[in-house]
C-alpha positions as CSV (number, residue, x, y, z in Angstrom):
1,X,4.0,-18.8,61.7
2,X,2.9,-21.6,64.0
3,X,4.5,-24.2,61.8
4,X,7.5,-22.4,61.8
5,X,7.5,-22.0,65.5
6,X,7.1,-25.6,65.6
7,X,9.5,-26.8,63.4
8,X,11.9,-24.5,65.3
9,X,11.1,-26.1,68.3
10,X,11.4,-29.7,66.8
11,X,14.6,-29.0,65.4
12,X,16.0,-27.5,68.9
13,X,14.7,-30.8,71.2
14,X,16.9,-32.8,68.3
15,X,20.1,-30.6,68.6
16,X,19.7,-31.2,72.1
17,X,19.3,-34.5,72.3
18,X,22.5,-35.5,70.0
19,X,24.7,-33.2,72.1
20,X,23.4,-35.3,74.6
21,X,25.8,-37.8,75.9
22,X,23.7,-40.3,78.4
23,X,25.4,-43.6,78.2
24,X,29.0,-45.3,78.4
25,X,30.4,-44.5,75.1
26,X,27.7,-42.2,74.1
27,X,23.8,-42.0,72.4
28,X,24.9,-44.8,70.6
29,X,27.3,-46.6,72.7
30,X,30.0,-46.7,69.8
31,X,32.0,-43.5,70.9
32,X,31.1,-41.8,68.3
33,X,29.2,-38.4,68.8
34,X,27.2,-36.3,66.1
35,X,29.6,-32.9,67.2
36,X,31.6,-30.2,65.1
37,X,34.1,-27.2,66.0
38,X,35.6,-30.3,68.7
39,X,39.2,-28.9,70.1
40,X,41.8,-30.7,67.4
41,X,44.8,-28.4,68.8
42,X,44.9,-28.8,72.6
43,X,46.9,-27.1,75.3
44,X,46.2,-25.4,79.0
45,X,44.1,-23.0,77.4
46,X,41.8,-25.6,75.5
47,X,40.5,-26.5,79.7
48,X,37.7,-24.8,80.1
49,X,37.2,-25.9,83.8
50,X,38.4,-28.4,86.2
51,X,36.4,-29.6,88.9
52,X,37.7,-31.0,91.9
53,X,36.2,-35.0,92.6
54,X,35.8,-37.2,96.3
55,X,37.4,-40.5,96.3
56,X,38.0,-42.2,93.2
57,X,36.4,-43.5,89.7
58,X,36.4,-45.2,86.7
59,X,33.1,-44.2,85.5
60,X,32.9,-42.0,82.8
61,X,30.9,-38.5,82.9
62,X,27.6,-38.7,81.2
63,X,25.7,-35.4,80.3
64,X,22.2,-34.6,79.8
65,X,21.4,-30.8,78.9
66,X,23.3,-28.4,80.8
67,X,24.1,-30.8,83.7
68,X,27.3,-33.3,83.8
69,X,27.1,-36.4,86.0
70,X,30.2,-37.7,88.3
71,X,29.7,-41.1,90.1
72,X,32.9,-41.6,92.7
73,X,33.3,-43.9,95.9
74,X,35.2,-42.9,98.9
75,X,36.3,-43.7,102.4
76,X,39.0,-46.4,103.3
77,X,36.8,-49.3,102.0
78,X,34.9,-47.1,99.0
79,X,31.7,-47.6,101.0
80,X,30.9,-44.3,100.5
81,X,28.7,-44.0,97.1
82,X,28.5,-40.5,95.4
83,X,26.6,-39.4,92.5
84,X,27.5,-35.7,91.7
85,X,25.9,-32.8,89.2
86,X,28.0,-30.0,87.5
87,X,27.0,-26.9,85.2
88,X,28.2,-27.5,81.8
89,X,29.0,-24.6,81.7
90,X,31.2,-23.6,84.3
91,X,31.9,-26.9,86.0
92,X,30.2,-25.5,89.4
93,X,28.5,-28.1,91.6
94,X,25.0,-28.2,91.0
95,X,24.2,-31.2,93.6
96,X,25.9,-34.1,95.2
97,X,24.2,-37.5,96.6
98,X,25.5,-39.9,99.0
99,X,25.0,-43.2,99.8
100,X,26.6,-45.9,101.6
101,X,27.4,-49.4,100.0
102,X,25.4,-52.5,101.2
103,X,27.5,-54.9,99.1
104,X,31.1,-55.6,98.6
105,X,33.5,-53.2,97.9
106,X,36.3,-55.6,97.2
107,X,38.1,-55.0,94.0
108,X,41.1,-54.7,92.7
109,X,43.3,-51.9,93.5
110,X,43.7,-50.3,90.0
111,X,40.5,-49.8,90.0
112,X,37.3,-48.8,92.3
113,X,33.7,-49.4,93.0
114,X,32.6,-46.5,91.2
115,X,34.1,-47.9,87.9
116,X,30.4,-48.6,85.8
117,X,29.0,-45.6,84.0
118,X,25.9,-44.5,84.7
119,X,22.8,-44.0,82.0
120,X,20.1,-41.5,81.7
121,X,16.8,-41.9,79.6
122,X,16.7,-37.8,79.8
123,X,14.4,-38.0,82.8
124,X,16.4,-40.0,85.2
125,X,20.0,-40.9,86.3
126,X,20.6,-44.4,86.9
127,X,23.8,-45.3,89.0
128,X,25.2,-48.5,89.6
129,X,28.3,-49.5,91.7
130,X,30.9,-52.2,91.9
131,X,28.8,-53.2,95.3
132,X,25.6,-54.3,92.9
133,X,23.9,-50.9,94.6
134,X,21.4,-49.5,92.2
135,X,20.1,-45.7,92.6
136,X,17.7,-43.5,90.4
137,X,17.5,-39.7,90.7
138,X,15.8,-37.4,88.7
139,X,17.6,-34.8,86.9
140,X,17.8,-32.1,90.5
141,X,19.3,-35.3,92.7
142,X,16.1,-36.0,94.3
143,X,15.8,-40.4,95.4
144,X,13.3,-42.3,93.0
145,X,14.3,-45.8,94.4
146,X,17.5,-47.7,95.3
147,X,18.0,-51.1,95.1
148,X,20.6,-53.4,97.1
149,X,21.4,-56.0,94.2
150,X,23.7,-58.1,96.5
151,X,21.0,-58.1,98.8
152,X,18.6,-59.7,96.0
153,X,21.1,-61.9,94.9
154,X,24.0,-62.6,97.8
155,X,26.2,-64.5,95.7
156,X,26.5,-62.0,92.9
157,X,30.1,-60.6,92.5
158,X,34.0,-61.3,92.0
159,X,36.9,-60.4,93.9
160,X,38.2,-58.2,91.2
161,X,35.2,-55.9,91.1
162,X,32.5,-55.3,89.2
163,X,32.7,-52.8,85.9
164,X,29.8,-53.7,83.4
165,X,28.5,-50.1,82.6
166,X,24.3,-49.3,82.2
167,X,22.2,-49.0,79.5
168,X,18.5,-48.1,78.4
169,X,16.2,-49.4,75.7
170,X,12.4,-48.9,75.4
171,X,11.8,-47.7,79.5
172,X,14.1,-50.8,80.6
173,X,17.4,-50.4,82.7
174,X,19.9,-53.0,81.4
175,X,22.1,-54.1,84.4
176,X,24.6,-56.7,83.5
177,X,25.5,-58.6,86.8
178,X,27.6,-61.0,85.5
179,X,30.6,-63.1,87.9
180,X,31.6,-66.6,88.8
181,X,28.6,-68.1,90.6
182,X,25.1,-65.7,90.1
183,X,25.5,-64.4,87.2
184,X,22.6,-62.8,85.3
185,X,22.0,-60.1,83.2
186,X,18.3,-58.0,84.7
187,X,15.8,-56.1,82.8
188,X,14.2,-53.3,85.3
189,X,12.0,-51.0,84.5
190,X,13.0,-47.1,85.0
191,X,9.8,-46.2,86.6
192,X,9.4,-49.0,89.4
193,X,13.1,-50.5,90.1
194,X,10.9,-53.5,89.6
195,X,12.4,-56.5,87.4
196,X,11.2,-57.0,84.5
197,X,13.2,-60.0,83.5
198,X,16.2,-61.8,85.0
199,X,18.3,-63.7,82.3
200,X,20.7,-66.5,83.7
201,X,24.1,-65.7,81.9
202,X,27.6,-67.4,82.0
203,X,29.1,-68.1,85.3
204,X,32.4,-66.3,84.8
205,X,33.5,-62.8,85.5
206,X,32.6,-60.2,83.1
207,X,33.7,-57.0,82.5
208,X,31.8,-56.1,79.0
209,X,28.8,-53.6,79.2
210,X,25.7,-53.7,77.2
211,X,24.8,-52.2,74.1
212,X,21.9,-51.6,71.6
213,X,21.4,-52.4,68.4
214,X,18.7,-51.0,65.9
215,X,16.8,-52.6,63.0
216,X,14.2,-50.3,61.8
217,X,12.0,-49.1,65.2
218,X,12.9,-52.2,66.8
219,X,15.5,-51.9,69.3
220,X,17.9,-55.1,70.7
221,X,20.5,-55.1,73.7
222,X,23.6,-57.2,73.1
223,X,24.6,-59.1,76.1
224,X,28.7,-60.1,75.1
225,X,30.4,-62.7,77.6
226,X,33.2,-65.6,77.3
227,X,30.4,-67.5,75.0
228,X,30.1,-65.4,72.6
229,X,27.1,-62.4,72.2
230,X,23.7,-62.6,72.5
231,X,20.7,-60.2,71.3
232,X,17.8,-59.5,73.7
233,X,14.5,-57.8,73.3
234,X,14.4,-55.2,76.2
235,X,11.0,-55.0,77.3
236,X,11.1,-59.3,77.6
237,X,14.8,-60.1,77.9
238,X,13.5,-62.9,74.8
239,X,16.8,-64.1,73.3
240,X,16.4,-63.0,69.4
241,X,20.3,-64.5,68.6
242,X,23.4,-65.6,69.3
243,X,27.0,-65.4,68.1
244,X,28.8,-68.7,70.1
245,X,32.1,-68.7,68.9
246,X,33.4,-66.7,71.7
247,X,34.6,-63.2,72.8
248,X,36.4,-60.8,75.1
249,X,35.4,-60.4,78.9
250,X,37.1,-57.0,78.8
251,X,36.9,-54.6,75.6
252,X,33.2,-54.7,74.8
253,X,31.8,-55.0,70.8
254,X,30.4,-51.6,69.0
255,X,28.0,-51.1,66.4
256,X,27.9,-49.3,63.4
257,X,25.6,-49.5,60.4
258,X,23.7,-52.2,61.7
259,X,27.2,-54.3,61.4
260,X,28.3,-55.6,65.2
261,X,32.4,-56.0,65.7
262,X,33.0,-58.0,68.4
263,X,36.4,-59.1,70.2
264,X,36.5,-62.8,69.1
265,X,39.7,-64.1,67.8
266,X,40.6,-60.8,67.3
267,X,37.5,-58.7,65.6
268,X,34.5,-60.4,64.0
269,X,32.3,-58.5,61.6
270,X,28.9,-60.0,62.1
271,X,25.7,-59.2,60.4
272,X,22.4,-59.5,62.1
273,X,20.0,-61.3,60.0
274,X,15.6,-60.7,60.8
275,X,13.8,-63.4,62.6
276,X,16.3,-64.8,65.3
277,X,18.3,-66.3,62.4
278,X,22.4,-66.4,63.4
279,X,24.1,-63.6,62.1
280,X,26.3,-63.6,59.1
281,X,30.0,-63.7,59.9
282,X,31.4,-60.8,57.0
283,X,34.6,-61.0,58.2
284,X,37.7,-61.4,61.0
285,X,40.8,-60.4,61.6
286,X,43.4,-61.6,63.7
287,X,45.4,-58.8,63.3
288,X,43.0,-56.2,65.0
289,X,42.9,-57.9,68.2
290,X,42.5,-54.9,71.3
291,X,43.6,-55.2,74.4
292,X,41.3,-53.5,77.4
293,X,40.1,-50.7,75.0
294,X,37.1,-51.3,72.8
295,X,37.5,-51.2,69.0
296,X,35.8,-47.8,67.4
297,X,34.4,-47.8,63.9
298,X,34.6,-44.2,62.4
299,X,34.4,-42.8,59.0
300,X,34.7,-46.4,57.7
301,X,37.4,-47.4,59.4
302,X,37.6,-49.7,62.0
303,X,40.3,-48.8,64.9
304,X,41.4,-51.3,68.0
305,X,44.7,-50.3,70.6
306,X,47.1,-53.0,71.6
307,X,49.1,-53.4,74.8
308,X,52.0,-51.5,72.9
309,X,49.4,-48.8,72.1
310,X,49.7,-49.3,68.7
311,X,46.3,-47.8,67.2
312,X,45.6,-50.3,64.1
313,X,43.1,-49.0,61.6
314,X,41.3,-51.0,59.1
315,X,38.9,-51.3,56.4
316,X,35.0,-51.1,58.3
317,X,34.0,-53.4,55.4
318,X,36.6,-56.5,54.9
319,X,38.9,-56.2,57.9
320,X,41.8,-55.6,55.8
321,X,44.7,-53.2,57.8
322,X,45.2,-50.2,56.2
323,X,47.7,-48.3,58.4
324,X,49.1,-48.4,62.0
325,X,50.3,-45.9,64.3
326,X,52.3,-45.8,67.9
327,X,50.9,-43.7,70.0
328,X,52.0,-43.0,73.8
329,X,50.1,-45.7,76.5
330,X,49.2,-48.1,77.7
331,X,45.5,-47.6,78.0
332,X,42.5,-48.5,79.6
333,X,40.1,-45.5,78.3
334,X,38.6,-46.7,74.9
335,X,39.3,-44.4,72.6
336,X,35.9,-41.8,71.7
337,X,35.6,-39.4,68.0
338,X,34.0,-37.5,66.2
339,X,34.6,-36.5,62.2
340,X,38.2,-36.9,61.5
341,X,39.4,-36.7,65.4
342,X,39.9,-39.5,67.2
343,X,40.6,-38.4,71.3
344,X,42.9,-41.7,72.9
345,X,43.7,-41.0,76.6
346,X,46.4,-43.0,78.2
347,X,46.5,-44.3,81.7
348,X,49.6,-41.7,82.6
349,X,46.7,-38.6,81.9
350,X,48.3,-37.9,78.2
351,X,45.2,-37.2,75.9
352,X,46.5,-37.0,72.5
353,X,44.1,-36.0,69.3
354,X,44.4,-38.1,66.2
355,X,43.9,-37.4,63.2
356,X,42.9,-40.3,61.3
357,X,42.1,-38.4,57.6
358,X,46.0,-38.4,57.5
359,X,47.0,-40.9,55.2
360,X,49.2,-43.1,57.8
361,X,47.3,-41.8,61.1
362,X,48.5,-38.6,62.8
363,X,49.0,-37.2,66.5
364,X,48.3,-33.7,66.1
365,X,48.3,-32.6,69.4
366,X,48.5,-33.7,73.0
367,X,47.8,-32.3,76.4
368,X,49.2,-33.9,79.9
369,X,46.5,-33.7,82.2
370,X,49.1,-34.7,85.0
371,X,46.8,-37.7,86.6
372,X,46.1,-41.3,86.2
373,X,43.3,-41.6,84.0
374,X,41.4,-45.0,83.2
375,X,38.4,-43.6,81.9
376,X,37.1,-43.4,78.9
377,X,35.9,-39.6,77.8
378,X,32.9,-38.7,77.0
379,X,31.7,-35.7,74.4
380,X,29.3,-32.9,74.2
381,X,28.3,-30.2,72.5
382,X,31.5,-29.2,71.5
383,X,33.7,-30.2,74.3
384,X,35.3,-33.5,75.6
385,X,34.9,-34.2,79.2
386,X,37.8,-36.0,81.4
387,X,38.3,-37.4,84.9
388,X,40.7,-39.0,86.9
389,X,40.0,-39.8,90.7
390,X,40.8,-36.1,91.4
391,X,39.3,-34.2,88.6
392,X,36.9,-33.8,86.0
393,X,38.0,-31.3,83.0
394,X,36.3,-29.9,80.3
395,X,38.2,-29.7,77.5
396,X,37.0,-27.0,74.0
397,X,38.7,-25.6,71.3
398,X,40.7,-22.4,72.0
């Protein structure tokens, strides 16, 4: 019996953990979530709640548990920071934090200073801003630490704003801080706020966010700039390798299978090799070049948007295209899926469900959420998660 309880136990910690969704673009920062009995027919009575947001955003939801996590800025020069906790359930407010900005909130008007996602390593929330401001709560909203990064570094930012999303990987926060003059890339550690490492990185604006990569137990953060990509280790910020033949300072590179594709000259299939050796270039395609939306590889398929918002899908294993379809944009969200359902949200607030088992790529549904979205959703346990400035909706199958 006590083995049974246990095993019980064990198996509920891992369904929890992969409805989890803590990161930009997911557990695994592809997009892709481990989820069934997702909503493939959508209409007013697939939203299960709207919530009603301060200010505006670009940041997508993350969700840890039964709690959902908002960052938003407000106030006539977004110097107000907020980082804000809904029921899962119900979409009621749990908590709300607020902080004010102690860097620039210059950016560009389409989009905000709350445009970076925040991360959670299950225990924490970390939030970061378009200001360089830092701030870890635990999981009820209480302050751990805060950190000023334009204070640290004064001449870290661009006039457009800063967007590179967060990441962790083995107890380190992954902050990208990459711009025109300092630009670096820091490794600090979740407990502390402390660096770990600081990484000098290419002095031009960047708008990529960092991912990891997983050989084995061992776990590497890809850094992707105008240079090309690099792999880190996260507890030294040691450069493993590098990929220099360029790449996107926009729609970031995914991982799937251990195989990178990366923006450059359209999408590269690279290989990583052991022992800091350059990776193996399998393939690239010209053809599958995306425009602000990260590619998504799903069900052995590899899928990019244009500025048309034409979806291209293509062979995950020699680059060749196998079908394209028009859908309704333009875009900024990058596309997120699970099984046979791709969800694509354009920038009027039109989320249409594709499904890409269809021989030449189907829309099988669509619902108008009536705002102007430009962030990327975000999936758990069932549901898919929106927001606009205004609202954050959760979205299940009727």
């Amino acid at each position: 019996m006590k083995i049974l309880a246990l095993t019980l136990s064990l198996l509920a910690t891992v369904t929890v953990a992969r409805a989890d969704w803590p990161l930009f673009r997911g557990p695994d920062g592809n997009g892709i979530a481990h989820a069934l009995l997702l909503p493939d027919k959508l209409g007013t009575n697939s939203i299960a709640w709207a919530a009603d947001l301060p200010g505006r955003g670009l940041s997508s939801p993350i969700i840890i548990g039964d709690r959902v996590f908002v960052t938003c800025s407000s106030g006539p020069k977004q110097d107000r920071l907020h980082v804000i906790c809904f029921n899962a359930k119900d979409g009621t407010k749990r908590w709300e934090r607020q902080f004010w900005a102690t860097g620039r909130t210059m950016c560009h008007e389409k989009t905000s200073v709350a445009a970076p996602t925040p991360a959670s390593d299950g225990e924490r929330i970390f939030a970061i801003y378009s200001s360089n401001d830092l701030v870890c709560l635990d999981l009820d909203g209480n302050l751990l630490w805060l950190r000023g990064l334009t204070r640290d570094y004064p001449n870290a930012s661009n006039s457009l704003g800063m967007s590179s999303s967060l990441t962790v990987a083995d107890g380190v926060l992954i902050a990208m801080v990459e711009n025109d003059d300092d630009s670096f890339t820091a490794g600090i550690d979740v407990k502390t706020g402390v660096n770990r490492w600081k990484l000098p990185r290419p002095k031009s604006a960047n708008w990529t966010s960092p991912m990891h990569i997983k050989s084995g137990t061992t776990t590497h953060v890809l850094l992707q700039s105008s240079k090309g990509l690099v792999a880190v280790e996260p507890a030294t910020g040691r450069i493993v390798w590098q990929y220099t033949d360029g790449a996107s300072t926009i729609p970031s590179a995914t991982v799937s299978d251990g195989v990178v594709y990366v923006p450059s000259r359209g999408i590269t299939a690279l290989q990583p090799k052991p022992d800091g050796q350059s990776p193996e270039q399998l393939w690239r395609s010209g053809q599958l070049g995306p425009a602000t939306a990260s590619p998504v590889v799903l069900n052995g398929k590899v899928f990019t948007l244009n500025g048309a918002g034409v979806l291209t899908a293509a062979d995950a294993k020699d680059g060749k295209r196998l079908w394209q379809l028009r859908t309704k944009g333009p875009y900024s969200a990058t596309p997120v899926g699970a099984g046979n359902l791709l969800y694509c949200v354009n920038e009027k607030g039109v989320l249409q469900v594709i499904d890409i088992a269809a021989p030449e790529g189907a829309i099988v549904s669509e619902l108008d959420l009536g705002k102007t979205v430009l962030s990327t959703p975000s999936i758990s346990d069932g549901a898919v998660y929106v927001r606009s400035d205004e609202k954050l909706w959760k979205l299940k199958k009727s």
